[in-house]
N, C-alpha and C positions, 0 to 999 in steps of 0.2 A: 622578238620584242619581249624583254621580263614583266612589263606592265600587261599583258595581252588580256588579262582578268577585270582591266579598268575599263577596256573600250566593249564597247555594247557588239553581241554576235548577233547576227544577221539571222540567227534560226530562234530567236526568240525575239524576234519583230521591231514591234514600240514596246514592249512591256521591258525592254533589257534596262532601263535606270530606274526600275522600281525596286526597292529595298526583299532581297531574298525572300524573307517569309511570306510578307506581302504576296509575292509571287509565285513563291511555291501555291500559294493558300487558289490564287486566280488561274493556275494553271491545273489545279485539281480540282476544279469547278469547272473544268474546260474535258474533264476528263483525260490528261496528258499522263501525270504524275497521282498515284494514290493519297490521299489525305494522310496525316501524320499523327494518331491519336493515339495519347498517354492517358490511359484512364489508373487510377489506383486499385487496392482491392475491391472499393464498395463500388467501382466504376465513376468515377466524378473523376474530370480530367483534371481538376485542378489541385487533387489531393495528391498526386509525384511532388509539386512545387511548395508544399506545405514545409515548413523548418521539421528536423528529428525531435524525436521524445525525447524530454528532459532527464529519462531515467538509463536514455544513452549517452547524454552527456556527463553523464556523473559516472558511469560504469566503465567508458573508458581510458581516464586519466589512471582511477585505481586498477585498473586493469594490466596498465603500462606498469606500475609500481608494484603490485605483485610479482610478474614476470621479470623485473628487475632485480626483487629481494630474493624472487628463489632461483635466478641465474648467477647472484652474487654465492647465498648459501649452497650449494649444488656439493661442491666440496666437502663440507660438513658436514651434508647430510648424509652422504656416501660412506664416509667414513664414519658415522653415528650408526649406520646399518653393520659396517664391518665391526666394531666395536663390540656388537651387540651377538655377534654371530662368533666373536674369536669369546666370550666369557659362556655363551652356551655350552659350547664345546669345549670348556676345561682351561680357558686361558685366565691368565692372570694378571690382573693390573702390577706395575710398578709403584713400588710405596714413593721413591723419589721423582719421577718421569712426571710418574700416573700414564704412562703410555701401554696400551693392554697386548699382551704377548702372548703367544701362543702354548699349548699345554706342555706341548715337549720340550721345550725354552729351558734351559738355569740360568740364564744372565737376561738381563736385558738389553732389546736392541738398541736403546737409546741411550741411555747410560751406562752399561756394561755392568751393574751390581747384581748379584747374587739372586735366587726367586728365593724370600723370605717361609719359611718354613710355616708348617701348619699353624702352629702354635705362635707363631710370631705375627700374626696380621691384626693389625690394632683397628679399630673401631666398635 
């Protein structure tokens, strides 16, 4: 029978059409089943069932939206670190590209022109 949960067992007497908690609560007064007690930090059982702090719901919509701008910028940032690590070491931006190439380079990889000579870099 798939219903077998609707009709009352016989090891829980007359108390089987009384609504669950109900009867968990009468059967651990019976000593059968242990009580079921959610106390909070300060111990008050009724402090689990209290709604979240307001300073949680505000921290995790922005929370999502950070996580979302820096899995978008990830890319960018990656290559703003190599950017910064190929000019340490002697690389060169491109005048036309502006793509930054490494020290030992004469042409650019992105455009293929010339690395501008000492004296030739404008700004």
């Amino acid at each position: 029978n798939l219903l077998w949960f609707l009709h009352p067992s016989p090891a829980f007497g007359a108390a089987s059409n009384i609504p669950w908690e109900s009867q968990r609560r009468m059967m651990a007064s019976e000593g059968q089943v242990p009580p079921r007690e959610f106390a909070g930090a300060g111990g008050d059982p009724d402090e689990q069932n209290q709604e979240p702090p307001l300073w949680l719901l505000a921290f995790g919509p922005f929370s999502v939206l950070a996580g979302a701008i820096l899995f978008s910028a990830r890319n960018d940032i990656v290559g703003m670190f190599g950017d910064e690590w190929a000019m340490r070491n002697g690389g060169w931006p491109c005048p036309l590209c502006l793509r930054v190439n490494k020290a030992a380079q004469e042409a650019c990889d992105g455009c293929q022109s010339k690395r501008p000579d000492e004296g030739d870099w404008e700004g």
